[in-house]
C-alpha positions as CSV (number, residue, x, y, z in Angstrom):
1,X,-11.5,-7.6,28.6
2,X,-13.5,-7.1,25.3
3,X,-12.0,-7.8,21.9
4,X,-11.8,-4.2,21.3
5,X,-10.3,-3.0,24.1
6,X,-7.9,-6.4,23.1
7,X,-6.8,-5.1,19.9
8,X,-6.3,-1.6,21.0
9,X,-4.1,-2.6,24.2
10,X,-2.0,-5.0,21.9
11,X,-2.5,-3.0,18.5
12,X,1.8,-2.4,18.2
13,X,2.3,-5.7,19.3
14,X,0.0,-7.0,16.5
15,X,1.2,-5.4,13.7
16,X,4.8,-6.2,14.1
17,X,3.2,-9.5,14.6
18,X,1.3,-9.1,11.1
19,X,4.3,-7.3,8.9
20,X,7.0,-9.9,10.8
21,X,4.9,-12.9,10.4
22,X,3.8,-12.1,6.5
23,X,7.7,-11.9,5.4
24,X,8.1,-15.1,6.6
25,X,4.8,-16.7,5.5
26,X,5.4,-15.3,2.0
27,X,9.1,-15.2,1.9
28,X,9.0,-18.5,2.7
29,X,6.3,-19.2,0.2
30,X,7.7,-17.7,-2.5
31,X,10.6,-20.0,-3.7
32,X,7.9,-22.9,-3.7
33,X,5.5,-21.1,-6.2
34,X,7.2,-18.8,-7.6
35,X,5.1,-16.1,-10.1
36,X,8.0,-15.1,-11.4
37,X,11.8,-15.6,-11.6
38,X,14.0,-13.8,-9.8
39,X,16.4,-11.2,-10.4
40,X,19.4,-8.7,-8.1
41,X,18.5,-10.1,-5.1
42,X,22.5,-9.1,-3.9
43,X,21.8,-5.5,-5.1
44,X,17.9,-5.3,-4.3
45,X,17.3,-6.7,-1.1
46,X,19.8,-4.6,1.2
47,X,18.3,-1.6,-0.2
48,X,15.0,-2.6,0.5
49,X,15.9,-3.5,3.9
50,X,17.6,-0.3,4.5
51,X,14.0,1.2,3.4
52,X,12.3,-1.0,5.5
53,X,14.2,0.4,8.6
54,X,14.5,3.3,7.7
55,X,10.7,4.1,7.3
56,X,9.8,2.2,10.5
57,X,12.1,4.9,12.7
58,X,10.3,7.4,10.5
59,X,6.9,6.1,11.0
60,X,7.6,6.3,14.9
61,X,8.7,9.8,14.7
62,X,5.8,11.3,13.2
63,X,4.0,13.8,15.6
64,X,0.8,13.0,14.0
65,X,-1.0,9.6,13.6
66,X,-4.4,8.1,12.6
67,X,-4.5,6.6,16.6
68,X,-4.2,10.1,18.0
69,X,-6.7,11.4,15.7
70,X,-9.1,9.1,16.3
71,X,-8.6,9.5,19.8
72,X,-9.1,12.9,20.0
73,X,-12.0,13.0,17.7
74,X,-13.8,10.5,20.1
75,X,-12.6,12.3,23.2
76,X,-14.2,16.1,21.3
77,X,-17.3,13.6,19.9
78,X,-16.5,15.1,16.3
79,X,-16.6,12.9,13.2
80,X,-19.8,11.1,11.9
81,X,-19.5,7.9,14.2
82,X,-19.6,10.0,17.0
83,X,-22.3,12.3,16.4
84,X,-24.4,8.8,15.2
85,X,-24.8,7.0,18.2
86,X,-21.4,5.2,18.3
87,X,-19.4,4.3,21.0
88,X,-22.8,4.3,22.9
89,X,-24.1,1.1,21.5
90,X,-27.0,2.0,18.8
91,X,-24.5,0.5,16.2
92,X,-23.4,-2.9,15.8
93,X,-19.9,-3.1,15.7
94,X,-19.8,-4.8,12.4
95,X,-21.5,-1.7,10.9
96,X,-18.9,0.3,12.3
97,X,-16.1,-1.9,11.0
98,X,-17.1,-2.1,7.9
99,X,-17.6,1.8,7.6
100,X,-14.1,2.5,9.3
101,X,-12.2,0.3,6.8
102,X,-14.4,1.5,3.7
103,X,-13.7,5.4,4.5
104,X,-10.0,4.0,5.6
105,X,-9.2,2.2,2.7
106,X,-11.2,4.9,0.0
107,X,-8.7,7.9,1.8
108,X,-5.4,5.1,0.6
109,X,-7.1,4.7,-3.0
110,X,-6.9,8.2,-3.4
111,X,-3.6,9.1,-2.0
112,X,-2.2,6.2,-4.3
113,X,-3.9,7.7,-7.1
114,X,-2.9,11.5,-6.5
115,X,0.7,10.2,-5.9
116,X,0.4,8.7,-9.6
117,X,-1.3,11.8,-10.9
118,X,0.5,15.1,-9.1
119,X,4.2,15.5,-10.4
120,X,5.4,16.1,-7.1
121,X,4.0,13.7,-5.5
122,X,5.1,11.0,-8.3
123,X,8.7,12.1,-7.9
124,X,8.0,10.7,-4.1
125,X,6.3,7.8,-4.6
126,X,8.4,6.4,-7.8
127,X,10.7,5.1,-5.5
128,X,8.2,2.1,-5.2
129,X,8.2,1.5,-8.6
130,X,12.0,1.8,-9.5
131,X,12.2,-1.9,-8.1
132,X,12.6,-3.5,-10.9
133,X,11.5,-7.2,-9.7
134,X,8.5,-7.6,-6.7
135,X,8.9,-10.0,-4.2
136,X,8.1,-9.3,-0.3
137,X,11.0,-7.2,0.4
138,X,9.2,-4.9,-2.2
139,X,6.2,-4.3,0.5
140,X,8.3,-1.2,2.1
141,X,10.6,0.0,-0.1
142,X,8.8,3.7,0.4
143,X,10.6,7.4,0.7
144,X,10.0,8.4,4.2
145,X,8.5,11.4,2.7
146,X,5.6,9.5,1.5
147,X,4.8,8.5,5.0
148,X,4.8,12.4,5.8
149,X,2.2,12.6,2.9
150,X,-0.1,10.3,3.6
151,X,-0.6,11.6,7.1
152,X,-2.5,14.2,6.5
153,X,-5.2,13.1,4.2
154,X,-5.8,9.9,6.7
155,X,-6.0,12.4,9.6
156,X,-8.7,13.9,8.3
157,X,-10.6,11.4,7.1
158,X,-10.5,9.5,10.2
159,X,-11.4,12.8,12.1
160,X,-14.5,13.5,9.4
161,X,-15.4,9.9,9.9
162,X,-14.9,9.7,13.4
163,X,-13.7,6.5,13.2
164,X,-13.1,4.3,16.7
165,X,-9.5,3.5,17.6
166,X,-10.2,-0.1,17.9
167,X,-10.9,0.1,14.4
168,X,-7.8,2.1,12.9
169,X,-5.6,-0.5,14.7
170,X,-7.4,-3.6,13.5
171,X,-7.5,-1.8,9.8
172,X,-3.5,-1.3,10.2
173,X,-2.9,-4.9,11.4
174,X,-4.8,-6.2,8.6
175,X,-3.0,-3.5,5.9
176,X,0.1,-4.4,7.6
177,X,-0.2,-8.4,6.9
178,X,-2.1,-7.3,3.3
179,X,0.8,-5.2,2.3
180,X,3.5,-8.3,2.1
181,X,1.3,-10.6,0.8
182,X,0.2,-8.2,-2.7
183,X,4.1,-7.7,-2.6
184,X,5.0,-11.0,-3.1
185,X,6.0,-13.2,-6.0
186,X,3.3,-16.1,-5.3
187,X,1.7,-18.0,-7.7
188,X,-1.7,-18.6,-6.0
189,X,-3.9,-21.8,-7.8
190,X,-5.8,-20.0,-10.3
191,X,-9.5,-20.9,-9.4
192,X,-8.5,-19.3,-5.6
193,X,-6.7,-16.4,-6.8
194,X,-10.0,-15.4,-9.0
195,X,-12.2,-15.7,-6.1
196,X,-10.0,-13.6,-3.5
197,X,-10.0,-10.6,-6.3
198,X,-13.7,-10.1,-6.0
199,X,-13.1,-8.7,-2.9
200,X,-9.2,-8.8,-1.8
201,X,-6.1,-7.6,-4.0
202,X,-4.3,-10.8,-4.5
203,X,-0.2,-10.7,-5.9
204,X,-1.6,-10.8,-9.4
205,X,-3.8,-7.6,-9.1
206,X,-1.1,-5.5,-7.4
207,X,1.8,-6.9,-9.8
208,X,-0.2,-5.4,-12.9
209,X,0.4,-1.8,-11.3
210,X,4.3,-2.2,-11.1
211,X,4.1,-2.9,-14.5
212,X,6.2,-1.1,-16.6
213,X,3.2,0.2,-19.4
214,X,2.3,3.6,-18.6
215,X,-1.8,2.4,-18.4
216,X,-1.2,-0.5,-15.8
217,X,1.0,1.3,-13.7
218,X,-2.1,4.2,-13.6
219,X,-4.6,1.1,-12.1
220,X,-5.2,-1.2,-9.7
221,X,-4.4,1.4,-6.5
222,X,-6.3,-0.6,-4.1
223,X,-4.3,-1.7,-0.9
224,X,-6.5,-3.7,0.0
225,X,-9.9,-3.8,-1.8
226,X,-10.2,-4.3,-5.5
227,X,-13.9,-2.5,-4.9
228,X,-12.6,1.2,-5.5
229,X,-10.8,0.0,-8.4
230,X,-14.0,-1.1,-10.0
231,X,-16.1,1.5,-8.5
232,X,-13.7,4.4,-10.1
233,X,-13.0,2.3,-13.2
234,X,-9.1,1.9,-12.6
235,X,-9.5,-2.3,-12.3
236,X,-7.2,-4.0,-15.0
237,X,-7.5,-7.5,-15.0
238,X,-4.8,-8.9,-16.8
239,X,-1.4,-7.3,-18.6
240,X,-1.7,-6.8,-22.0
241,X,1.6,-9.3,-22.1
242,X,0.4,-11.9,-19.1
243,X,2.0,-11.9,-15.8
244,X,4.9,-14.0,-16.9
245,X,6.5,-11.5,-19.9
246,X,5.7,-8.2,-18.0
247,X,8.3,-6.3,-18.0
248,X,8.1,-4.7,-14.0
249,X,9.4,-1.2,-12.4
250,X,10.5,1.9,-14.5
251,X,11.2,1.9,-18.2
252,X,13.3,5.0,-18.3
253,X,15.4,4.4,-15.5
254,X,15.5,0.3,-15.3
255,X,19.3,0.3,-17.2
256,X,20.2,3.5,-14.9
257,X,22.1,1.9,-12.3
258,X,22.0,4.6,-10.0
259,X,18.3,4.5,-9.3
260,X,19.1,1.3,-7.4
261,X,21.1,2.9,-5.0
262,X,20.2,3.4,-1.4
263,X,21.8,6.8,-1.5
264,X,20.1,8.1,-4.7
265,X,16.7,6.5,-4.0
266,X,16.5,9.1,-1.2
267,X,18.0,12.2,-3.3
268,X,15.4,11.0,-5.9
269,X,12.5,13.4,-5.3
270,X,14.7,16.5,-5.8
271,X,15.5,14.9,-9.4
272,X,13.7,15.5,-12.6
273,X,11.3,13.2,-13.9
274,X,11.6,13.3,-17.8
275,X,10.1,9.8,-18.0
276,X,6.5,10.9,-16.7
277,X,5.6,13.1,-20.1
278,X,7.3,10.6,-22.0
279,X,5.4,7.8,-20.7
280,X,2.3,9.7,-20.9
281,X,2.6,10.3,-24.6
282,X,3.6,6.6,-25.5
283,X,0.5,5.3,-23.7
284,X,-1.6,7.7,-25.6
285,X,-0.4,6.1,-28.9
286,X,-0.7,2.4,-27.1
């Protein structure tokens, strides 16, 4: 059995495997090197576990996915991979790879960045960022309505692309495993943690976006590769305060006990968002 035929039989099996296995790596990790201290765990983490549940039933409901596209856009030959040469063997497969998880990774920069830009979309995706600590329960505390999103944009890029399905699952194993570890309060030794960013967005890269500051929380949108941050000019380096005074999640709400609430977290898109223009106006001045 080849390795792609491997990853595509046991692709579910994996990512549980990857998402499962990173929460305890970095869970485990976290107490040992901590970035940062601690805070709500009582009041945080059962939310964010509710989240996490919550999003996995919706994840499996959705009648759409990125495997089913790319299925059918292999099975109709549609999408530039498949009108190329590929699956019939005039491409190596780490030139597909690396195409599939460039056009897969560019479609979640852009998504992340519309969901910070569109007002509608923010009211969605600000969930994320009402957490007002990160650690690795952070990694899924999503509306399911940003799962519903997302879908469409990825189906058509892998469609366009025509990217292979052995690809898409080994993308969302990797993403899956990614996800906790940029979610969690590490402290990684400084000389390794600059050379992962190159490439890979380490704790610190992905911390600086939930930062409370208007212009950090617009940067770094990478999920996994700091290059479109870079590319796009949305890379921030550092917080203006260093990691260890940022203030993390949402100004406006963060003494608003209510956004912390299971219940209100999901009514939260349907409520107005008076800190966006706000915000806006005091990073202007910043």
């Amino acid at each position: 059995m080849s390795f792609q035929t491997t990853i595509v039989t046991n692709g579910e099996l994996l990512q549980y495997i990857a998402f499962f296995g990173a929460l305890i790596l970095f869970g485990g990790l976290e107490p040992v090197a901590p970035a940062r201290g601690q805070q709500a765990r009582k009041r945080r983490w059962p939310v964010n576990a509710g989240l996490t549940v919550l999003n996995i039933v919706a994840l499996s409901a959705l009648p759409v996915t990125a495997l089913g596209a790319a299925a059918w856009a292999a099975g109709e030959g549609v999408g530039l991979l498949n009108q190329v040469g590929w699956p019939d063997g005039d491409w190596p497969w780490w030139a597909v790879l690396a195409i599939g998880f460039a056009g897969r990774s560019l479609v979640s920069y852009g998504v992340h960045a519309a969901m910070h830009k569109v007002s509608i979309l923010w009211r969605v995706h600000r969930v994320h960022h009402l957490d007002t600590t990160m650690d690795v329960t952070t990694t899924v505390r999503f509306h399911p309505l940003e799962f519903v999103i997302q879908i469409v944009p990825t189906v058509a890029a892998v469609v366009l692309l025509g990217i292979p399905i052995w690809v898409i699952v080994a993308y969302e194993i990797v993403d899956a495993f990614t996800a906790v570890a940029t979610h969690s309060n590490l402290r990684l030794p400084a000389r390794l943690e600059r050379a992962i960013r190159w490439v890979f967005v380490t704790p610190d890269v992905h911390r600086i976006h939930h930062s409370a500051r208007q212009v950090e929380t617009d940067s770094n949108y990478g999920a996994l590769f700091t290059l479109w941050d870079r590319l796009f000019g949305t890379f921030v380096d550092q917080p203006r305060g260093g990691h260890a005074g940022m203030t993390l999640g949402l100004e406006h709400w963060r003494e608003d006990r209510r956004a912390q609430g299971f219940g209100w977290l999901l009514i939260s898109p349907f409520v107005r968002a008076p800190e966006q223009a706000a915000s806006t106006e005091a990073a202007g001045a910043a």
